[in-house]
DOVEXVO-582694 format. One record per residue: residue number from 1; residue in one letter; x, y, z of N, C-alpha, C, O, CB in turn. Coordinates in Angstrom, 2 decimals. Each point is the difference from the previous one (the first is absolute). Glycine has a CB too. Example, Ala and Ser with C-alpha at 12.3 -4.5 7.8 and 13.67 -1.06 7.14 Angstrom:
<recs>
<1,'a',<13.19,-5.69,7.80>,<-0.89,1.19,0.00>,<0.90,1.20,0.00>,<1.04,-0.02,0.66>,<-2.93,-1.15,0.59>>
<2,'s',<1.54,2.22,-1.97>,<0.82,1.19,0.06>,<-0.77,1.09,0.73>,<0.51,1.11,0.17>,<0.67,-1.74,-2.32>>
</recs>
This chain:
<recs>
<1,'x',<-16.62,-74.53,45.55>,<0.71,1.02,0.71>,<-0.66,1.37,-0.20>,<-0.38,0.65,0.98>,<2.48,-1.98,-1.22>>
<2,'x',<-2.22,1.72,-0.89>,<-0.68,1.49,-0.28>,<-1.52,-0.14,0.46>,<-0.74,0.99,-0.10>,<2.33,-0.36,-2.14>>
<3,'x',<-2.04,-1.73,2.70>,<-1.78,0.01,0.60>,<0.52,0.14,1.37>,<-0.83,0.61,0.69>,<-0.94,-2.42,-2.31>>
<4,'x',<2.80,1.49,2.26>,<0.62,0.63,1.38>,<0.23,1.35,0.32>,<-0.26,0.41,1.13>,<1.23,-2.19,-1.24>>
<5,'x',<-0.51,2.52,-0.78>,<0.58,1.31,-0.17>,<-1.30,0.63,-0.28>,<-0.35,1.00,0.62>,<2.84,-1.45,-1.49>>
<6,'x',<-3.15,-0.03,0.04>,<-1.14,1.58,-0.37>,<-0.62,-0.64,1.40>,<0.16,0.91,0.80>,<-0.99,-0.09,-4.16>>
<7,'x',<0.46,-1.47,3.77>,<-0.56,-0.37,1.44>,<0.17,0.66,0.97>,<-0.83,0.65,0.64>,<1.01,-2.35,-1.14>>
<8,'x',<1.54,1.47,0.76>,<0.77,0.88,1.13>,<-0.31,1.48,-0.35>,<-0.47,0.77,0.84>,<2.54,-2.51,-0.47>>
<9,'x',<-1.81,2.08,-1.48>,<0.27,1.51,-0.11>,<-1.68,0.58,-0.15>,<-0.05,1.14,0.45>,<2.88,-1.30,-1.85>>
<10,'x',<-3.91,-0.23,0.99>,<-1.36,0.40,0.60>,<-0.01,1.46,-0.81>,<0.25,0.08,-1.20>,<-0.30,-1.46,3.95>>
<11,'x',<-0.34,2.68,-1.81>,<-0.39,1.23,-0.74>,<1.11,0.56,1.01>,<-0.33,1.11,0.41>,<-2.56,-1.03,-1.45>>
<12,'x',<4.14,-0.54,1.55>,<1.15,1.01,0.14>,<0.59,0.25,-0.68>,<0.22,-0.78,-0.93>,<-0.05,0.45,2.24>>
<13,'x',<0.39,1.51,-1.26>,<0.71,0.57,-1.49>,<1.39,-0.67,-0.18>,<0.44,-0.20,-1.13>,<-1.54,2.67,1.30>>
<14,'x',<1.93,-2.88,1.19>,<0.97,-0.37,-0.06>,<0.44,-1.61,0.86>,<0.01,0.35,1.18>,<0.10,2.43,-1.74>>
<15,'x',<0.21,-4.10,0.53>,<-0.10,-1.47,0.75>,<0.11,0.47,1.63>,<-0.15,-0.97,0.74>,<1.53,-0.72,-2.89>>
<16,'x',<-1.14,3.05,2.90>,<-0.09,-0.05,1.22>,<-0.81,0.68,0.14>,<-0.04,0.22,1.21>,<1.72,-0.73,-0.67>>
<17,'x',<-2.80,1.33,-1.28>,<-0.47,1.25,0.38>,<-0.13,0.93,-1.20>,<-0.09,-0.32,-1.19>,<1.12,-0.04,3.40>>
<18,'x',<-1.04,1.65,-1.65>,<0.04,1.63,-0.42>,<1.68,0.54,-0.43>,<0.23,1.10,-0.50>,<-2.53,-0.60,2.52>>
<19,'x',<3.25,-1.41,-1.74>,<0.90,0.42,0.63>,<1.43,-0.80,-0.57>,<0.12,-1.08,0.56>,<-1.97,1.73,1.44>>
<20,'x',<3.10,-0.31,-3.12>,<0.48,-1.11,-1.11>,<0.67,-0.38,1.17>,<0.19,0.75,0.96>,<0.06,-0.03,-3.72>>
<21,'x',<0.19,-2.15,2.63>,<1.04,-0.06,0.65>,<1.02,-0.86,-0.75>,<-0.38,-0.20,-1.16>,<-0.95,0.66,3.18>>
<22,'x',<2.69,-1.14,-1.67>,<0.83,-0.58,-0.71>,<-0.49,-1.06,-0.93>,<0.22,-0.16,-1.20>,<1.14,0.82,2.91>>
<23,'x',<-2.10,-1.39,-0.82>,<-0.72,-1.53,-0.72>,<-0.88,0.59,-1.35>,<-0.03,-0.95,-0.78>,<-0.46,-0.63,3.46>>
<24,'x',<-0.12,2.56,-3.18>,<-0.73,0.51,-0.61>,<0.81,-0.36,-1.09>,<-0.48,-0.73,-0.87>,<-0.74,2.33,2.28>>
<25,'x',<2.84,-1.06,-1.54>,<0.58,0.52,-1.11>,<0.43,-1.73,-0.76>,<0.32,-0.27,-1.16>,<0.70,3.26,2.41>>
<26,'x',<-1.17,-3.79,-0.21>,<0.35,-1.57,-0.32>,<-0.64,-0.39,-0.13>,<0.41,-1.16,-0.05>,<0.73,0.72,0.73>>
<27,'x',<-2.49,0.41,-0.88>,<-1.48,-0.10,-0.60>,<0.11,0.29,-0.73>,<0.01,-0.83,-0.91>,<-1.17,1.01,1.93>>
<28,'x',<1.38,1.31,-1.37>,<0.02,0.63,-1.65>,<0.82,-0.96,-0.73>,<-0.53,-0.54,-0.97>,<0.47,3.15,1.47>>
<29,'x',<1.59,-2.99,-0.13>,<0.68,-0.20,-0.91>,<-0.79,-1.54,-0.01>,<0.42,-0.39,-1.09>,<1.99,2.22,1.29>>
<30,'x',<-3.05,-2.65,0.17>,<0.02,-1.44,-0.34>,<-0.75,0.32,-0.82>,<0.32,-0.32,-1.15>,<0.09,-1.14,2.84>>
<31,'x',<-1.83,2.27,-1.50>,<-1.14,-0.04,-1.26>,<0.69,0.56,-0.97>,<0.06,-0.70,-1.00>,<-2.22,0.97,2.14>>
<32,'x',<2.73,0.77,-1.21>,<1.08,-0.13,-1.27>,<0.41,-0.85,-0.86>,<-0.23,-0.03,-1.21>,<0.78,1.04,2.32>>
<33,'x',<0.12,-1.79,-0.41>,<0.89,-0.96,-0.33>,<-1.14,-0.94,-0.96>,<0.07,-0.07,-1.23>,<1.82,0.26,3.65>>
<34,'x',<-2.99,-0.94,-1.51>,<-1.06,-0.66,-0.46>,<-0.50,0.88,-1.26>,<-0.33,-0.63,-1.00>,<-0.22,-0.46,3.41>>
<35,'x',<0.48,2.42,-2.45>,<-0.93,0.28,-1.72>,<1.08,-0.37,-0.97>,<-0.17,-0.04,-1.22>,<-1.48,2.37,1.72>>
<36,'x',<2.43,-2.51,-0.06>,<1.44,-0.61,-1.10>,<-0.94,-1.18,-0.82>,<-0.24,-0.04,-1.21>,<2.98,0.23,3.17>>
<37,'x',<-3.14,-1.06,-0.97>,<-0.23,-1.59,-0.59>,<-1.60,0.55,-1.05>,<-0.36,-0.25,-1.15>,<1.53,-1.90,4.00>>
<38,'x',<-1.68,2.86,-1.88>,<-1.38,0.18,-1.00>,<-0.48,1.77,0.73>,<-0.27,0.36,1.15>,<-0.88,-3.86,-1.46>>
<39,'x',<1.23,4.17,-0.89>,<-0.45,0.89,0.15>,<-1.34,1.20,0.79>,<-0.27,1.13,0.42>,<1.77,-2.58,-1.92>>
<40,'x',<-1.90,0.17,1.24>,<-2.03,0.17,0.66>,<-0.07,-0.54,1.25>,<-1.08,-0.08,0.59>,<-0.29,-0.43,-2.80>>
<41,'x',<2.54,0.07,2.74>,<0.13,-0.83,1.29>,<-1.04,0.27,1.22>,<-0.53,-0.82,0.76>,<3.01,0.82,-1.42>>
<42,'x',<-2.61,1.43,0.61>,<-0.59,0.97,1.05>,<-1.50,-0.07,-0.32>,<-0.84,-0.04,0.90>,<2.95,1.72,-0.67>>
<43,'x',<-2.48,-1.68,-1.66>,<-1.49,0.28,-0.60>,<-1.20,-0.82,1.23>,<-1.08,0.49,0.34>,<2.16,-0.56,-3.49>>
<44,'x',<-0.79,-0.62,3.41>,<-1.28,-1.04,1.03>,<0.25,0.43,1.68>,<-0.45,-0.68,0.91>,<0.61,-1.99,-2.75>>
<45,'x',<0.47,3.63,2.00>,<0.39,0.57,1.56>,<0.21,1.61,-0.01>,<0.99,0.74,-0.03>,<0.37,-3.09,0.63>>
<46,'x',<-2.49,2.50,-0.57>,<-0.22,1.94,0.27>,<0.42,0.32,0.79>,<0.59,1.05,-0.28>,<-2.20,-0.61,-0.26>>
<47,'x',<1.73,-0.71,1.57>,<1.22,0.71,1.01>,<0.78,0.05,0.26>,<0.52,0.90,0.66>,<-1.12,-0.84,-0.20>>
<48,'x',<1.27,-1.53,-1.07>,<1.19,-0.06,-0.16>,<0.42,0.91,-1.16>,<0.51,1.10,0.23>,<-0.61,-3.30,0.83>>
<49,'x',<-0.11,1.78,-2.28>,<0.32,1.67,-0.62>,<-0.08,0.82,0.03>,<0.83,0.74,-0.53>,<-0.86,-1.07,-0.10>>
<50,'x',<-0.91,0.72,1.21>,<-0.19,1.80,0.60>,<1.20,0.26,0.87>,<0.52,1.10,-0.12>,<-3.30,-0.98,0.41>>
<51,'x',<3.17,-0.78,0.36>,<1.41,-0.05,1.40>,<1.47,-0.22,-0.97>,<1.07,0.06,0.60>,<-2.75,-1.74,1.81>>
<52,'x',<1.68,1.48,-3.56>,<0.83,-0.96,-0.41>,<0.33,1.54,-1.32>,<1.10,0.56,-0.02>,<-2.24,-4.04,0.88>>
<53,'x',<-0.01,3.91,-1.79>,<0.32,1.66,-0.45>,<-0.04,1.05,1.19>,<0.45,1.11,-0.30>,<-1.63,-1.56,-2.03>>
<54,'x',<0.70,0.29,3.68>,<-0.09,1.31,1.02>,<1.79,-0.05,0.01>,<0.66,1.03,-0.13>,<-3.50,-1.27,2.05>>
<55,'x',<3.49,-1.15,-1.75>,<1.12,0.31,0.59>,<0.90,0.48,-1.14>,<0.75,0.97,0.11>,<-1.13,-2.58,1.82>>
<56,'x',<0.26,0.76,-3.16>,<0.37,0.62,-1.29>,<0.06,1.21,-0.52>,<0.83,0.18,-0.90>,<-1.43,-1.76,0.73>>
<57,'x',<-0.46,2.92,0.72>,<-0.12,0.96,-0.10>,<0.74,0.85,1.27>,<-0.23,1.18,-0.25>,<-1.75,-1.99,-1.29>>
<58,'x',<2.36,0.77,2.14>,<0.92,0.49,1.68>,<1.14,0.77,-1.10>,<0.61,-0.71,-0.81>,<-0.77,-1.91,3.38>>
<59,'x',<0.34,3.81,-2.52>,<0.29,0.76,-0.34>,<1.88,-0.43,-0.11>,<0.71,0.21,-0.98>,<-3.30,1.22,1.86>>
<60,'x',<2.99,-2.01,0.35>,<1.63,-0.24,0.08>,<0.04,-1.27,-0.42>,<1.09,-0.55,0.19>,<-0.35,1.96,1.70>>
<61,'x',<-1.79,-2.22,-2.55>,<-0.06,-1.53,-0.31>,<0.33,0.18,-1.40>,<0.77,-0.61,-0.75>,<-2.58,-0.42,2.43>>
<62,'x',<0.96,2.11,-1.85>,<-0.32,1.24,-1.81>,<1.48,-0.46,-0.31>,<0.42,-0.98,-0.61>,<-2.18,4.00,1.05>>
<63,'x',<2.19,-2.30,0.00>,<1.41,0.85,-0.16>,<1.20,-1.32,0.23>,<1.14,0.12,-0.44>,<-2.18,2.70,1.69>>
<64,'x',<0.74,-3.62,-0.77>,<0.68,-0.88,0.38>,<-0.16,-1.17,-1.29>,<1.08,-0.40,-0.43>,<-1.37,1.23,3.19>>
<65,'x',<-0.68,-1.29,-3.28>,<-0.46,-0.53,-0.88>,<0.29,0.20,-1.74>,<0.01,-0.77,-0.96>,<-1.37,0.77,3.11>>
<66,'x',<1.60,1.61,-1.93>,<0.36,0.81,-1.36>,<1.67,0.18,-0.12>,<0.54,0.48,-1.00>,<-2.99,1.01,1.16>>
<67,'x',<3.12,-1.91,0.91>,<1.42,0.18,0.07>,<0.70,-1.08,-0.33>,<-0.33,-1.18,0.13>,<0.06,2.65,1.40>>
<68,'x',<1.41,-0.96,-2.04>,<1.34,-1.04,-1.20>,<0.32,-0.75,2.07>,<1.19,-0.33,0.06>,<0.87,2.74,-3.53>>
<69,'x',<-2.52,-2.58,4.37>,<0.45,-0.22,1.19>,<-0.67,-1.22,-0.08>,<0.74,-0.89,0.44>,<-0.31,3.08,0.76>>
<70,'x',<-1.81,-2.74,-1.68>,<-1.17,-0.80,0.08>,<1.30,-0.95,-0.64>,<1.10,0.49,-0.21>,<-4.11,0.89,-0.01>>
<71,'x',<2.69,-2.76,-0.03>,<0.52,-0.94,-0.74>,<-1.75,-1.23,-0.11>,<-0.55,-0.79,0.77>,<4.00,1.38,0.29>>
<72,'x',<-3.66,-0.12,-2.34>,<-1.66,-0.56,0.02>,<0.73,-1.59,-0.95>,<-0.37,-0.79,0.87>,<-2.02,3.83,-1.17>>
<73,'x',<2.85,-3.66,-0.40>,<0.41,-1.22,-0.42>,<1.60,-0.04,0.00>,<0.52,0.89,-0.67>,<-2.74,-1.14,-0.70>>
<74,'x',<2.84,-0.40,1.85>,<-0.79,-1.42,0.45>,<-0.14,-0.25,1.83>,<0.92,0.06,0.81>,<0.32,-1.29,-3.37>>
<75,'x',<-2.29,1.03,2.74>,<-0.44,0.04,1.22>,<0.68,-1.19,1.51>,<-0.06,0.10,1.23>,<-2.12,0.89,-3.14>>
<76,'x',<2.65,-1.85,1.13>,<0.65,-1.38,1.09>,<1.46,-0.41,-1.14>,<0.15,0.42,-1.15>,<-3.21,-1.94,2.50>>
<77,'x',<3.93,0.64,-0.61>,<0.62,-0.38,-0.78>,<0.99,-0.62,-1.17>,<-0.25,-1.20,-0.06>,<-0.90,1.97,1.43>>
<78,'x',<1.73,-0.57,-1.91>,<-0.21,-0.42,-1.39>,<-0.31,-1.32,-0.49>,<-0.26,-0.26,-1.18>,<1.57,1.87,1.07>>
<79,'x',<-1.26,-2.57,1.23>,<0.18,-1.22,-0.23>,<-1.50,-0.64,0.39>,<-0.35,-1.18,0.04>,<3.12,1.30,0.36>>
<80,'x',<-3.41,0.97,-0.17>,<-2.02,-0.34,0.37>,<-0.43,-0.29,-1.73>,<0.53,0.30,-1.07>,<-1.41,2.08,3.68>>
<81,'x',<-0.64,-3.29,-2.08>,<0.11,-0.61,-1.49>,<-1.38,1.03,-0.13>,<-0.76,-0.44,-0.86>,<2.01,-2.70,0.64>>
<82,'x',<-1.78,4.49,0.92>,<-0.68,1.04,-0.59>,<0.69,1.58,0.72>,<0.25,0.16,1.19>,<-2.68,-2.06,-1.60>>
<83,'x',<2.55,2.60,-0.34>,<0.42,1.26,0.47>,<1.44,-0.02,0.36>,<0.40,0.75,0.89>,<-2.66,-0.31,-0.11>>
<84,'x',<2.97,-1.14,-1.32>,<1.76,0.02,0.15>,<0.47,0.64,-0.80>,<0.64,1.02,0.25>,<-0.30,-2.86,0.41>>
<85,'x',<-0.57,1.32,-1.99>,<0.36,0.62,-1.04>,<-1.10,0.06,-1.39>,<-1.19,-0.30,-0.05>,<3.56,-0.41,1.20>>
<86,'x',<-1.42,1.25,-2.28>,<-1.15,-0.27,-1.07>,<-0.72,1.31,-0.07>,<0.02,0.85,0.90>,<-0.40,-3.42,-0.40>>
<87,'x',<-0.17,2.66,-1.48>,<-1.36,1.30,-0.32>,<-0.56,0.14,1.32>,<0.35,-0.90,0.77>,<-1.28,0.27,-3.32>>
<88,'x',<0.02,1.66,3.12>,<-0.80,0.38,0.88>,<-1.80,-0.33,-0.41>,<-0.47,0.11,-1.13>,<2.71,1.72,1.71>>
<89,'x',<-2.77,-2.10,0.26>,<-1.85,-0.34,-0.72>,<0.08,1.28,-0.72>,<0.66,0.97,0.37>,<-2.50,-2.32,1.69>>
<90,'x',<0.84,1.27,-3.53>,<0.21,1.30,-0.81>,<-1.14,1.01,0.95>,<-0.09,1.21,-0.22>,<0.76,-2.46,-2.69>>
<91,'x',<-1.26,0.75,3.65>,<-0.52,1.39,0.89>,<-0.02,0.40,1.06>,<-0.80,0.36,0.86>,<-0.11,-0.51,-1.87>>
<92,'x',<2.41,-0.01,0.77>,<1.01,0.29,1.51>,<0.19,1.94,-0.31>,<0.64,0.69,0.80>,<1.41,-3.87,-0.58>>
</recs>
C-alpha cells in the first residue's frame, strides 16, 4: 500500500496537487495511525514522509495536535485487540 501512495503522491506537495484538500487530512490520520505499529514506518518512502511531516507541520493541524481536544490513545475501540485499550506504543 505505501509503494502506492509514495507513487501516487510523486513530487506534489499535497495527494491532489498544490492545493490540501479533505482526503489529505484522512491520509494524515491513517499514516498516523500506522507509526503506532512501527515507528520508522515512513523511513523507506520519502515522499511519503515529507507529505506526511508537511501536513504535520500546517499550522491549525499544530494547534490542533497540541490541544486537550486531540484524543491520541486509544485510537479504535476498546474491544480491538491493538489500540483499544492498554498503554499507548512508548513512542506515541
Amino acid at each position: 500500500m505505501f509503494e502506492q501512495w509514495e507513487k501516487f503522491l510523486g513530487e506534489r506537495k499535497f495527494m491532489a496537487g498544490d492545493e490540501i484538500f479533505y482526503p489529505d487530512f484522512l491520509v494524515f490520520e491513517a499514516l498516523d495511525h500506522y507509526r503506532l505499529y512501527h515507528e520508522s514506518i515512513l523511513d523507506d518512502y520519502p515522499s511519503l514522509k515529507a507529505y506526511f511531516n508537511r501536513m504535520k507541520n500546517l499550522p491549525e493541524l499544530q494547534e490542533y495536535l497540541g490541544s486537550s481536544t486531540r484524543k491520541a490513545w486509544p485510537i479504535f475501540k476498546p474491544t480491538a485487540k491493538f489500540g483499544g485499550s492498554g498503554d499507548p506504543p512508548k513512542h506515541l
